[in-house]
mmCIF file of the C-alpha atoms, coordinates in Angstrom:
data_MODEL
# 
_entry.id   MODEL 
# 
loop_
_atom_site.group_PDB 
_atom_site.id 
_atom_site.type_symbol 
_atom_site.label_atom_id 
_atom_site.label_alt_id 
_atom_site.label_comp_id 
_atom_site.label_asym_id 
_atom_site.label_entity_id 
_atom_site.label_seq_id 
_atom_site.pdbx_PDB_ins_code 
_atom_site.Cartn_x 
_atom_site.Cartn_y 
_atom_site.Cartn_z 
_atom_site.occupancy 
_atom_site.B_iso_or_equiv 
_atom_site.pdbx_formal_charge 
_atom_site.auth_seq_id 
_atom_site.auth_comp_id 
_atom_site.auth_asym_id 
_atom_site.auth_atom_id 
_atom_site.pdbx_PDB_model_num 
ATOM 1   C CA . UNK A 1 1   ? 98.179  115.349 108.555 1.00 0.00 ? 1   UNK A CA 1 
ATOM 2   C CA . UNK A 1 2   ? 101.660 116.572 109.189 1.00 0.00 ? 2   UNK A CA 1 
ATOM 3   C CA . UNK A 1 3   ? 103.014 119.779 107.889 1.00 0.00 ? 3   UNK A CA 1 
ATOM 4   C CA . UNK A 1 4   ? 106.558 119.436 106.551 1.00 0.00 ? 4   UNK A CA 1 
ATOM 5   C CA . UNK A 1 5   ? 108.264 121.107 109.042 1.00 0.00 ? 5   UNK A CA 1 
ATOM 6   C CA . UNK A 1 6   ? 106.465 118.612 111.846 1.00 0.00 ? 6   UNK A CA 1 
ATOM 7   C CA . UNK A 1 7   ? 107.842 115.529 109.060 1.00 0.00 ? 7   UNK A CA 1 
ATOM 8   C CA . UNK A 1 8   ? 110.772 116.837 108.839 1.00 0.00 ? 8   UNK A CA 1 
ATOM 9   C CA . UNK A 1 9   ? 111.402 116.860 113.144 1.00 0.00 ? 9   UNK A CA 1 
ATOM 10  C CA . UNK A 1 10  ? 110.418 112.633 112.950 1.00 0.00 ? 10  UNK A CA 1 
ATOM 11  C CA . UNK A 1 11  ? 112.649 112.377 110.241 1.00 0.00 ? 11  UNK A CA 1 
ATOM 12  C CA . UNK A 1 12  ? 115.522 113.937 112.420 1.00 0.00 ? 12  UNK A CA 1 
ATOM 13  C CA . UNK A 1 13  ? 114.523 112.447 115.686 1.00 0.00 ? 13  UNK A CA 1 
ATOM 14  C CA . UNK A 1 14  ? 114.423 109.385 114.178 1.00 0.00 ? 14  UNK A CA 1 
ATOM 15  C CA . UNK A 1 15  ? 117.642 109.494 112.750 1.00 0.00 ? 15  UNK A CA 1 
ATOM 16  C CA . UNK A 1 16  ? 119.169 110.835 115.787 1.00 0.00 ? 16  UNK A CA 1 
ATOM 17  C CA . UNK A 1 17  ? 117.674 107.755 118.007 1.00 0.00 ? 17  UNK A CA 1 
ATOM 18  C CA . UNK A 1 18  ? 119.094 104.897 114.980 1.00 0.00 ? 18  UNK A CA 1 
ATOM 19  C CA . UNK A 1 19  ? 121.361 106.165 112.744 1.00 0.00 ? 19  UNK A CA 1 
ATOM 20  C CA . UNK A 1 20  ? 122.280 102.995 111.074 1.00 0.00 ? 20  UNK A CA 1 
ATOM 21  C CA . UNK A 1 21  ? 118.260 101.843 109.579 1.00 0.00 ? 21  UNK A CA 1 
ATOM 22  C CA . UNK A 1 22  ? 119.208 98.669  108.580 1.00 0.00 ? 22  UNK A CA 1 
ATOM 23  C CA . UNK A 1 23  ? 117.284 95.382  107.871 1.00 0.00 ? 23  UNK A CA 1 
ATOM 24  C CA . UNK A 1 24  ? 116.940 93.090  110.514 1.00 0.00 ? 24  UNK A CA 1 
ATOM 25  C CA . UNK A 1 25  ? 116.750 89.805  107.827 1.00 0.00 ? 25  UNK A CA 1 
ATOM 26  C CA . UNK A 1 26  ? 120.769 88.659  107.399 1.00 0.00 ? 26  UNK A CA 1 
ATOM 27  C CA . UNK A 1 27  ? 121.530 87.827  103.793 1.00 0.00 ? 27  UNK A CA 1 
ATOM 28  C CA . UNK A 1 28  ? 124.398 87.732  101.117 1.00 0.00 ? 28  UNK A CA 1 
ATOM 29  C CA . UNK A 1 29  ? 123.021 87.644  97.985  1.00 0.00 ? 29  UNK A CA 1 
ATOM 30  C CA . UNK A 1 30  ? 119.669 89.998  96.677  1.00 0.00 ? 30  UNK A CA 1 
ATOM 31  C CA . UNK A 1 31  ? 117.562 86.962  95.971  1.00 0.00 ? 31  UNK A CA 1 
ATOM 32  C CA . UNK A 1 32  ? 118.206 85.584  99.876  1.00 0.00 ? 32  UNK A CA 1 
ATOM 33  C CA . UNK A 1 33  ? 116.650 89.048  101.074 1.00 0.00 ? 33  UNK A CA 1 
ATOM 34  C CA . UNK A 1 34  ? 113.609 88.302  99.014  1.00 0.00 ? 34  UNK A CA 1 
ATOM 35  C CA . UNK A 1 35  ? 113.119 84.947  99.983  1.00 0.00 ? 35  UNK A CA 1 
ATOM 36  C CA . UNK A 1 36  ? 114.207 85.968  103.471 1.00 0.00 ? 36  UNK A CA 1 
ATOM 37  C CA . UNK A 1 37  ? 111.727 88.078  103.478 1.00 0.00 ? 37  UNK A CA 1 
ATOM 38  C CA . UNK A 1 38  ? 108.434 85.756  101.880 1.00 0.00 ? 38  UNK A CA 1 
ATOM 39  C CA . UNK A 1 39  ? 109.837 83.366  105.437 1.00 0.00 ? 39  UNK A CA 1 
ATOM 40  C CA . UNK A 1 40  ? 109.192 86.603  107.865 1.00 0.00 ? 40  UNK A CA 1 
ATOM 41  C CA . UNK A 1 41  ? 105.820 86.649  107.185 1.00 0.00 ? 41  UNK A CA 1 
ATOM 42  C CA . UNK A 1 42  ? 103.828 85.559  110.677 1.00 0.00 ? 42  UNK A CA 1 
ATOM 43  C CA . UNK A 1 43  ? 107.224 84.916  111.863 1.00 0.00 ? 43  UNK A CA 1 
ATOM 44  C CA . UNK A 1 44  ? 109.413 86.464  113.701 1.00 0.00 ? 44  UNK A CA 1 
ATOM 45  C CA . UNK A 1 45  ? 113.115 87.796  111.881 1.00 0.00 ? 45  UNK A CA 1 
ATOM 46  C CA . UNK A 1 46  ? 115.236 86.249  114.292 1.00 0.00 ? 46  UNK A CA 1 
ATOM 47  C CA . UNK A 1 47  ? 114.116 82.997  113.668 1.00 0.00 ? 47  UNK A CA 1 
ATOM 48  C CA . UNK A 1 48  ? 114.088 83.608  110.073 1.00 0.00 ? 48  UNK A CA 1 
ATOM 49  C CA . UNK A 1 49  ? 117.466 84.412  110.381 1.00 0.00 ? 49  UNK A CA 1 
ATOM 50  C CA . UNK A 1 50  ? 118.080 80.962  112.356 1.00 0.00 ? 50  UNK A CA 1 
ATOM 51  C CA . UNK A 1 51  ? 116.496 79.225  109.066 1.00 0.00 ? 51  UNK A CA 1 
ATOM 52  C CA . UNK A 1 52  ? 118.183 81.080  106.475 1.00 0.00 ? 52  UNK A CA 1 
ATOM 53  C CA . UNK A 1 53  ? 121.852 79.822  106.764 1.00 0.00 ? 53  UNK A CA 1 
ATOM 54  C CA . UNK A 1 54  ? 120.473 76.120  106.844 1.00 0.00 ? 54  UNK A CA 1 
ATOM 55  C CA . UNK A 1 55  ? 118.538 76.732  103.756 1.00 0.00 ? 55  UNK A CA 1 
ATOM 56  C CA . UNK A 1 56  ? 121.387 78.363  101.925 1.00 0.00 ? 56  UNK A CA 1 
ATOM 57  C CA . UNK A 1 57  ? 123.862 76.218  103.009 1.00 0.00 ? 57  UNK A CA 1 
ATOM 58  C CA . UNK A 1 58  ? 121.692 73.309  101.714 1.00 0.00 ? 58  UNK A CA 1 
ATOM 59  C CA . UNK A 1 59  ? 121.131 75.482  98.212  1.00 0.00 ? 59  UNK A CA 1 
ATOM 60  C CA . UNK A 1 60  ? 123.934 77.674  97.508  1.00 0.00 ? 60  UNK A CA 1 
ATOM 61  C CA . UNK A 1 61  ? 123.057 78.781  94.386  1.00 0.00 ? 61  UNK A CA 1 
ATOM 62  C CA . UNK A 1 62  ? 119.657 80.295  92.529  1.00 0.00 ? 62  UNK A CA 1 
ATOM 63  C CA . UNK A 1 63  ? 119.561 77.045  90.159  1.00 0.00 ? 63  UNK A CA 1 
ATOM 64  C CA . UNK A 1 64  ? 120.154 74.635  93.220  1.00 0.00 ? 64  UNK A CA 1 
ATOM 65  C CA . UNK A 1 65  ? 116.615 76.194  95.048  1.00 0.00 ? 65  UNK A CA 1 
ATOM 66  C CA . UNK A 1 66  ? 114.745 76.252  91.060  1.00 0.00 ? 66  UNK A CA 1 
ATOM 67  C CA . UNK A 1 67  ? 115.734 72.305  91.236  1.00 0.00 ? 67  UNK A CA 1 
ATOM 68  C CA . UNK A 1 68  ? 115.291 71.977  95.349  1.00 0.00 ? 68  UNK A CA 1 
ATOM 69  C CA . UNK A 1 69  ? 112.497 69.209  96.036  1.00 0.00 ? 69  UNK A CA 1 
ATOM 70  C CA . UNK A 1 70  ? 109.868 71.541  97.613  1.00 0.00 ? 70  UNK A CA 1 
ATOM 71  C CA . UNK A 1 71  ? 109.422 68.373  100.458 1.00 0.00 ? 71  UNK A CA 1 
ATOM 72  C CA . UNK A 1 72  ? 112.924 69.285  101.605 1.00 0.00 ? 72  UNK A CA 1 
ATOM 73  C CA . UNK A 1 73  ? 112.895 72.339  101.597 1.00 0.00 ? 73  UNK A CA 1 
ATOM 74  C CA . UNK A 1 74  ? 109.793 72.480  103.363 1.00 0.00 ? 74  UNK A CA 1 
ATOM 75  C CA . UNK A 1 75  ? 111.713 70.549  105.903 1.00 0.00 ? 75  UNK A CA 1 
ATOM 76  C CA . UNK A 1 76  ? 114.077 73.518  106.773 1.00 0.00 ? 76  UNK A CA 1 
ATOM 77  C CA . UNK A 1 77  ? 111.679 76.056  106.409 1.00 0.00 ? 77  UNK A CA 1 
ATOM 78  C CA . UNK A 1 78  ? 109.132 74.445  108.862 1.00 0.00 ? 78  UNK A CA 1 
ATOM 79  C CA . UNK A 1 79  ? 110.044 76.626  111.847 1.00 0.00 ? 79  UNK A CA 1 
ATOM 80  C CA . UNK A 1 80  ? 108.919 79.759  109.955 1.00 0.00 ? 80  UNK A CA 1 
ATOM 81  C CA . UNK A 1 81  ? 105.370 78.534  109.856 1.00 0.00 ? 81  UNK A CA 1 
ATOM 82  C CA . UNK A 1 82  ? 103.588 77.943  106.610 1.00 0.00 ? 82  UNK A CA 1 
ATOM 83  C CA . UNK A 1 83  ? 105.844 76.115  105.544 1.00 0.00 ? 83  UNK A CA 1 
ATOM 84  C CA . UNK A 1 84  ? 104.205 74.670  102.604 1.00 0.00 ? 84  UNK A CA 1 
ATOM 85  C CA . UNK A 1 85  ? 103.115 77.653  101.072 1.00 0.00 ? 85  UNK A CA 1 
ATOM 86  C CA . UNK A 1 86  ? 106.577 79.196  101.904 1.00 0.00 ? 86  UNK A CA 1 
ATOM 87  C CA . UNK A 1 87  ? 108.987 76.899  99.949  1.00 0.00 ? 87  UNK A CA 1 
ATOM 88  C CA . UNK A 1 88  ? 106.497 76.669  97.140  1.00 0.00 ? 88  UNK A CA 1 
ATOM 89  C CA . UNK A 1 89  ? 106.766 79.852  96.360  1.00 0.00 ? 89  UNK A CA 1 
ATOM 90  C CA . UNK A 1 90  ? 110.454 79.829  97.005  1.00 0.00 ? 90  UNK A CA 1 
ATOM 91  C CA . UNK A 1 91  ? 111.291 77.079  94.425  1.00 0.00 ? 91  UNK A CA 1 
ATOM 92  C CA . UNK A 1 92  ? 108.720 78.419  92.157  1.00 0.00 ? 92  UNK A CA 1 
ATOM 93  C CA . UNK A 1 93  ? 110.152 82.057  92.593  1.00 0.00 ? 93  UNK A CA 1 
ATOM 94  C CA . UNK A 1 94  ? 113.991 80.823  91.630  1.00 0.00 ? 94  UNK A CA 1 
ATOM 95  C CA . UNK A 1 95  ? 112.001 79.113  88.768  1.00 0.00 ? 95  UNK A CA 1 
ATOM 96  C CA . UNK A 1 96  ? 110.816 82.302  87.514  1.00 0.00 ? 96  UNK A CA 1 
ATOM 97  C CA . UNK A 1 97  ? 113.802 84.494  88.333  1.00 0.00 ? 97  UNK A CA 1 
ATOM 98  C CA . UNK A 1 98  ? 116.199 81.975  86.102  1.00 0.00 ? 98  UNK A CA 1 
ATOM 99  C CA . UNK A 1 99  ? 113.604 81.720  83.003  1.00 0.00 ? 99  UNK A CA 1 
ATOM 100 C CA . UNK A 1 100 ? 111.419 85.441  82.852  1.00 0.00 ? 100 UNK A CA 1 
ATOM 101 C CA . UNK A 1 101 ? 114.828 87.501  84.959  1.00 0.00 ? 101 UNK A CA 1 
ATOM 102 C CA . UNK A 1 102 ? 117.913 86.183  83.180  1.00 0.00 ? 102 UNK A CA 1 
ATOM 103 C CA . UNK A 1 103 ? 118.528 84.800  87.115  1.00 0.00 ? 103 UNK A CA 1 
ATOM 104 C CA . UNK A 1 104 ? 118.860 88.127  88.509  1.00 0.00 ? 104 UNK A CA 1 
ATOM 105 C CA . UNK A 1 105 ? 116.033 89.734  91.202  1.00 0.00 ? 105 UNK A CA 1 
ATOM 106 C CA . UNK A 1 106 ? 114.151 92.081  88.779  1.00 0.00 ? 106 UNK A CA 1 
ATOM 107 C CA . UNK A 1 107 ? 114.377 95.848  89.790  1.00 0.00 ? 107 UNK A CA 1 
ATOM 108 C CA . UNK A 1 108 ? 110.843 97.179  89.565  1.00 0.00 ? 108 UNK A CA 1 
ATOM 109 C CA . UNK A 1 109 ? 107.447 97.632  91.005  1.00 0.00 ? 109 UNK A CA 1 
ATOM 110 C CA . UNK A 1 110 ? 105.704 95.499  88.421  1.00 0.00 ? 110 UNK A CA 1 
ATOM 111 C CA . UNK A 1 111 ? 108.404 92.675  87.748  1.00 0.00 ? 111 UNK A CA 1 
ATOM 112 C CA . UNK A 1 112 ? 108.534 91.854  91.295  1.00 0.00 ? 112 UNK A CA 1 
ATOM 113 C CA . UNK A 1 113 ? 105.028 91.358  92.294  1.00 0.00 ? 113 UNK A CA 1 
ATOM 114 C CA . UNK A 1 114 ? 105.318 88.585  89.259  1.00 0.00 ? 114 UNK A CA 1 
ATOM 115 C CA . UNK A 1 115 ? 106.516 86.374  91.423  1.00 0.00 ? 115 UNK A CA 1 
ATOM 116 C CA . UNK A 1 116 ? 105.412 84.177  93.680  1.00 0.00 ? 116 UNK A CA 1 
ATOM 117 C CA . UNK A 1 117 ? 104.694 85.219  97.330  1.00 0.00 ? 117 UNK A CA 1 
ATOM 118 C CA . UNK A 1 118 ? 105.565 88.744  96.721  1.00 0.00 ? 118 UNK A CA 1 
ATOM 119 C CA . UNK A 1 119 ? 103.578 91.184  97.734  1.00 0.00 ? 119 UNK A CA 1 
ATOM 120 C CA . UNK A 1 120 ? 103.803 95.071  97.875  1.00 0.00 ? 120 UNK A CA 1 
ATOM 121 C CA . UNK A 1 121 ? 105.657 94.779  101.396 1.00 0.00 ? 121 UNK A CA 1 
ATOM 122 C CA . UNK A 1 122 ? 108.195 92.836  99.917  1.00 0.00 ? 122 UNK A CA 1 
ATOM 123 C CA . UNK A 1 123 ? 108.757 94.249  96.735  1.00 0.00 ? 123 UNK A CA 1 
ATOM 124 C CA . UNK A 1 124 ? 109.065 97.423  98.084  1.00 0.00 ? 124 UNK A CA 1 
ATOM 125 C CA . UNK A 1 125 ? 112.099 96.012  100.413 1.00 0.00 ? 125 UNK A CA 1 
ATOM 126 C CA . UNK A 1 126 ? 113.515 95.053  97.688  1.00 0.00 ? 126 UNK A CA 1 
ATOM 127 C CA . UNK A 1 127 ? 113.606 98.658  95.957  1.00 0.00 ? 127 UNK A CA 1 
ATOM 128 C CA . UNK A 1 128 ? 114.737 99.931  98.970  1.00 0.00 ? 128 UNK A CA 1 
ATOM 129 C CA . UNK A 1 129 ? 117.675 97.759  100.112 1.00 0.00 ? 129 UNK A CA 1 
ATOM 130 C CA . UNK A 1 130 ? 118.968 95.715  97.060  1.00 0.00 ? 130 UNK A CA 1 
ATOM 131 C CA . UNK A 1 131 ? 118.536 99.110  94.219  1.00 0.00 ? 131 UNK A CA 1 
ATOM 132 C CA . UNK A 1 132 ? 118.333 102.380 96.534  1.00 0.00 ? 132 UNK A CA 1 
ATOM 133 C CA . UNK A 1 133 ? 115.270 103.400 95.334  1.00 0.00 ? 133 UNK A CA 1 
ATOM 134 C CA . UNK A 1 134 ? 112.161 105.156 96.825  1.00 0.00 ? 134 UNK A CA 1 
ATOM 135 C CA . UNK A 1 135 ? 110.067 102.798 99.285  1.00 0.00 ? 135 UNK A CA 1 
ATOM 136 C CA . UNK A 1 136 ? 107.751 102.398 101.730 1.00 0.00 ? 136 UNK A CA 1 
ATOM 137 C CA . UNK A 1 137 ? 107.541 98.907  103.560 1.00 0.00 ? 137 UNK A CA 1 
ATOM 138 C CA . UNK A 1 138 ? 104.141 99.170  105.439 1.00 0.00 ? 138 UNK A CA 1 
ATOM 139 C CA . UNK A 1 139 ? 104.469 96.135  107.895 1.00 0.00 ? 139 UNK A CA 1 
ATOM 140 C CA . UNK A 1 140 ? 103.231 95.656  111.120 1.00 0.00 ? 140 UNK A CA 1 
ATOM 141 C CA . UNK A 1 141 ? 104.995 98.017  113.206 1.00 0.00 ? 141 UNK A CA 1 
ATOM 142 C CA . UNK A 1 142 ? 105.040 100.548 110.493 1.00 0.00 ? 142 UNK A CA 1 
ATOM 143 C CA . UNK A 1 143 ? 101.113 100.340 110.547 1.00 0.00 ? 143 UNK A CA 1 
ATOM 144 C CA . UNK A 1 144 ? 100.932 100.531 114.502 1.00 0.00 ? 144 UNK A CA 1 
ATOM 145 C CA . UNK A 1 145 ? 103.096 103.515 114.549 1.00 0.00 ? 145 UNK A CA 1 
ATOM 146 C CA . UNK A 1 146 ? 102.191 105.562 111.258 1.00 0.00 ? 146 UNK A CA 1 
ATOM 147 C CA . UNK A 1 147 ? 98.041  105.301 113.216 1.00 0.00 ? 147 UNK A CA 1 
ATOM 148 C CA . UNK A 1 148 ? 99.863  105.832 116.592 1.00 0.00 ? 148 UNK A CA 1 
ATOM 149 C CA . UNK A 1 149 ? 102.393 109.373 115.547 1.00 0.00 ? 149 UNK A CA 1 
ATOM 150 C CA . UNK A 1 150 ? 99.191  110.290 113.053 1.00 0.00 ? 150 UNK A CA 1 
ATOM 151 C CA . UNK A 1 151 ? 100.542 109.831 110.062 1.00 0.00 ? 151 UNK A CA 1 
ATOM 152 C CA . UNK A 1 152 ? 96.845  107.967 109.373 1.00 0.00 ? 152 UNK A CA 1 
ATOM 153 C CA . UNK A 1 153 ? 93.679  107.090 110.484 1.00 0.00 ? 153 UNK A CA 1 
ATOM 154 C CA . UNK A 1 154 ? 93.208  103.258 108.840 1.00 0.00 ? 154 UNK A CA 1 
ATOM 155 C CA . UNK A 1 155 ? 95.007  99.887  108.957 1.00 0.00 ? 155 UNK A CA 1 
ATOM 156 C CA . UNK A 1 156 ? 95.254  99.039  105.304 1.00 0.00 ? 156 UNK A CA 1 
ATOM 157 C CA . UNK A 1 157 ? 99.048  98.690  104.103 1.00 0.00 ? 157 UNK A CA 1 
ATOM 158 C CA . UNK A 1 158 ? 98.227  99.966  100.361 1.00 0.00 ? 158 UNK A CA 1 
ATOM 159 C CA . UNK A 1 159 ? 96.458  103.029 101.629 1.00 0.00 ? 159 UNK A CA 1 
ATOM 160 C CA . UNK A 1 160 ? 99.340  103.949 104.273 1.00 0.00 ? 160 UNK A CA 1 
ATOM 161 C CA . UNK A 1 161 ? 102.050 103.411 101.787 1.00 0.00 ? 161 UNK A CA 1 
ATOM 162 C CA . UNK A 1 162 ? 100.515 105.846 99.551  1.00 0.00 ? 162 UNK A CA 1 
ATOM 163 C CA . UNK A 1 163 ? 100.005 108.361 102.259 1.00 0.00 ? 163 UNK A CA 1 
ATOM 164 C CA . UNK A 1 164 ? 103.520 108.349 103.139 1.00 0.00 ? 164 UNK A CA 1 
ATOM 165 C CA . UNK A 1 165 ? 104.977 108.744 100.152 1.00 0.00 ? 165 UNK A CA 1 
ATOM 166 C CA . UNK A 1 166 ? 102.990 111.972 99.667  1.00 0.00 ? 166 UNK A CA 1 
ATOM 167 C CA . UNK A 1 167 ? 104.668 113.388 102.703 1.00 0.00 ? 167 UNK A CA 1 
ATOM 168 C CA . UNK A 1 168 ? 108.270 111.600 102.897 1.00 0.00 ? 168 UNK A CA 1 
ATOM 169 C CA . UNK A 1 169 ? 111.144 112.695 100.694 1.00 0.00 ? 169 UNK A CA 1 
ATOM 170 C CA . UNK A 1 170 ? 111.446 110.257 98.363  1.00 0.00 ? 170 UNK A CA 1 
ATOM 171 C CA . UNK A 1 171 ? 114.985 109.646 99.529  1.00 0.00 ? 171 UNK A CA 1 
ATOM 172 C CA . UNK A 1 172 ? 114.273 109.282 103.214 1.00 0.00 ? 172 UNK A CA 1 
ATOM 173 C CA . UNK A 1 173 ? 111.334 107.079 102.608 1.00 0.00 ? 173 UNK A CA 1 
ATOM 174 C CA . UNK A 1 174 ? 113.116 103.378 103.022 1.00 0.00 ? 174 UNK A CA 1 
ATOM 175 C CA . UNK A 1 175 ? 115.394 104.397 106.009 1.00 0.00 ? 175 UNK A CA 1 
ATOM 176 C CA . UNK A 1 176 ? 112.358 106.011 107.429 1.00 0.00 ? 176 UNK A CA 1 
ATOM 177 C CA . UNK A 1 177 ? 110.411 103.032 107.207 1.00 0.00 ? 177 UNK A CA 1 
ATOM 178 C CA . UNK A 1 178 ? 113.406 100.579 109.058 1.00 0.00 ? 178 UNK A CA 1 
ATOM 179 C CA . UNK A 1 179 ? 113.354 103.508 111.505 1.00 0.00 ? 179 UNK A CA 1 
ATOM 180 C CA . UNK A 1 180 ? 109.936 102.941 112.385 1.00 0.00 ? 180 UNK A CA 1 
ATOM 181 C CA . UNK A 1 181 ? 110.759 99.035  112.798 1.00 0.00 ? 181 UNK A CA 1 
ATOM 182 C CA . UNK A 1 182 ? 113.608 99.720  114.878 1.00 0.00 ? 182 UNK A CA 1 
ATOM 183 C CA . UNK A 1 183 ? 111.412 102.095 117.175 1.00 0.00 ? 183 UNK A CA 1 
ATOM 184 C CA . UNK A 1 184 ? 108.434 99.522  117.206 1.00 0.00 ? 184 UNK A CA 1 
ATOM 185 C CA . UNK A 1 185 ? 110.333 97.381  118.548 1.00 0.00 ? 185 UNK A CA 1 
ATOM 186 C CA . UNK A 1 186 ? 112.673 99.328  121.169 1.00 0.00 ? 186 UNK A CA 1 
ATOM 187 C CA . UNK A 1 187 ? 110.238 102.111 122.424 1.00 0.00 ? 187 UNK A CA 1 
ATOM 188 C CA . UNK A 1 188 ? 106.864 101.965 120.751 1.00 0.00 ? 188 UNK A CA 1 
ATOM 189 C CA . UNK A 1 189 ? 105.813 98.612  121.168 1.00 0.00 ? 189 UNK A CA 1 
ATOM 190 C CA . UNK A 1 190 ? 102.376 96.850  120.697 1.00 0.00 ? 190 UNK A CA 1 
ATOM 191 C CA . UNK A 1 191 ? 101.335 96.333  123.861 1.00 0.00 ? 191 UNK A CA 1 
ATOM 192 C CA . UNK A 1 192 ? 103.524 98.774  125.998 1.00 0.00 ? 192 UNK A CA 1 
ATOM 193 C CA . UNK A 1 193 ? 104.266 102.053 123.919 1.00 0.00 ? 193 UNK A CA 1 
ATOM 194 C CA . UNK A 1 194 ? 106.817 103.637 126.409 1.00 0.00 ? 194 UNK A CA 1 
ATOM 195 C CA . UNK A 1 195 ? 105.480 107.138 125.710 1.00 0.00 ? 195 UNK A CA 1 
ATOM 196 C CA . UNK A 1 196 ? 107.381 108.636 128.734 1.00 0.00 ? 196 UNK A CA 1 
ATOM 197 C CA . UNK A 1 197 ? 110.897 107.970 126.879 1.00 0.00 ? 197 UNK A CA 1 
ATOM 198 C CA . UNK A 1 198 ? 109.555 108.611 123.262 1.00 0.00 ? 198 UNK A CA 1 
ATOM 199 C CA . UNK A 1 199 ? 111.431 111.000 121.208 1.00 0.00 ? 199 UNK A CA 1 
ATOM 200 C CA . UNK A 1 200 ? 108.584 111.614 119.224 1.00 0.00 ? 200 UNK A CA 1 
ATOM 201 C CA . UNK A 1 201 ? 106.257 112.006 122.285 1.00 0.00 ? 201 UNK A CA 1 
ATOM 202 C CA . UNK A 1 202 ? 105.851 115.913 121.740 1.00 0.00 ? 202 UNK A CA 1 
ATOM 203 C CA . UNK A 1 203 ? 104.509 115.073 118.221 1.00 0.00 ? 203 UNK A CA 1 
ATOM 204 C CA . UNK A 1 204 ? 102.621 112.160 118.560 1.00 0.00 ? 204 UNK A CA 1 
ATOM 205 C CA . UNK A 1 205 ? 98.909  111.955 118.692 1.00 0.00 ? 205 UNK A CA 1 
ATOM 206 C CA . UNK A 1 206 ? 98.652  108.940 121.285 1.00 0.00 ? 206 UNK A CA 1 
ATOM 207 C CA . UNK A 1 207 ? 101.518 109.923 123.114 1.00 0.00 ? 207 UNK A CA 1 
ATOM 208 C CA . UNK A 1 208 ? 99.584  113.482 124.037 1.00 0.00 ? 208 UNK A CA 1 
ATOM 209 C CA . UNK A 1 209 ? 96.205  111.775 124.554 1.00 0.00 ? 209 UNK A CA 1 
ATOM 210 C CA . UNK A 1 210 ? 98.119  108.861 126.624 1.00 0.00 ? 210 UNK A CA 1 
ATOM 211 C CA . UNK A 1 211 ? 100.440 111.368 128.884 1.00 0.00 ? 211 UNK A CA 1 
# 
């Protein structure tokens, strides 16, 4: 593991390289980040984001998508890939948010993995973007680079979010963690890390085995 000092040089790099960590997923309202977010799973967000404005266009409102017929709405979401599954747990979701929330995304931990099709990754993007609090998002390019850097040793999202958020500042954690996505994608990517113009190179475990 890292010492603090070593965290504390990603942190900067990473900052340095994309100072603006924001979310990829487009949205207006906090409840069209979560559900945003349940379509980006297997998918990529740039399609997601080609979906969205159909779907919300279609159901403007919270109470429109808890009364949607889950046949159309499968219809729009169809490109994301599970579609079924997907608007299910969208309509049932708004459901629950209007009846258990009072109709507003709920704030914590707990509340949010009540509802349907949220898991850790997204309730912890929720934290994060919509209320500013500590969170890790462990997705896919946050597990590729995290066992990349050395951050870990092991592939399982529960056991990497708890490892960074023993090391992160609590208040760098989510930024950190859209950092990593941004990087994934422009430098360290899954088939063709570009160790040779990698920031982090000098503190990365496969960029000194690789170079």
């Amino acid at each position: 593991m890292f010492k603090k000092k070593q965290i504390n040089e990603i942190i900067n790099l990473l900052k340095e390289s994309y100072p603006e960590p924001i979310c990829a997923l487009e949205y207006k309202k906090d409840y069209e980040l979560l559900f945003a977010t349940r379509l980006a799973a297997q998918c990529t967000d740039a399609r997601v984001n080609t979906v969205t404005p159909i779907l919300f266009e279609r159901f403007p409102t919270l109470q429109s998508l808890a009364e949607a017929d889950v046949t159309e709405v499968e219809k729009i979401v169809h490109p994301c890939g599970f579609f079924r599954t997907k608007a299910k747990d969208i309509v049932d979701a708004s459901i629950m948010i209007l009846t258990k929330f009072d109709g507003k995304v709920p704030g914590t931990m707990e509340e949010l993995l009540m509802l349907p099709g949220v898991g850790r990754k997204t309730a912890n993007l929720i934290l994060g973007d919509i209320f500013n609090k500590s969170a890790v998002v462990v997705d896919t390019h946050c597990i590729r680079l995290t066992n990349r850097i050395g951050f870990v040793n092991v592939k399982d999202p529960v056991k990497i979010e708890m490892a960074l958020k023993e090391v992160l500042p609590p208040e760098e954690s989510s930024d950190f963690c859209h950092r990593l996505v941004l990087h994934g994608r422009a430098v360290c990517t899954a088939r063709n890390p570009a160790c040779g113009r990698c920031t982090l190179a000098s503190l990365c475990r496969h960029a000194r085995n690789s170079l």
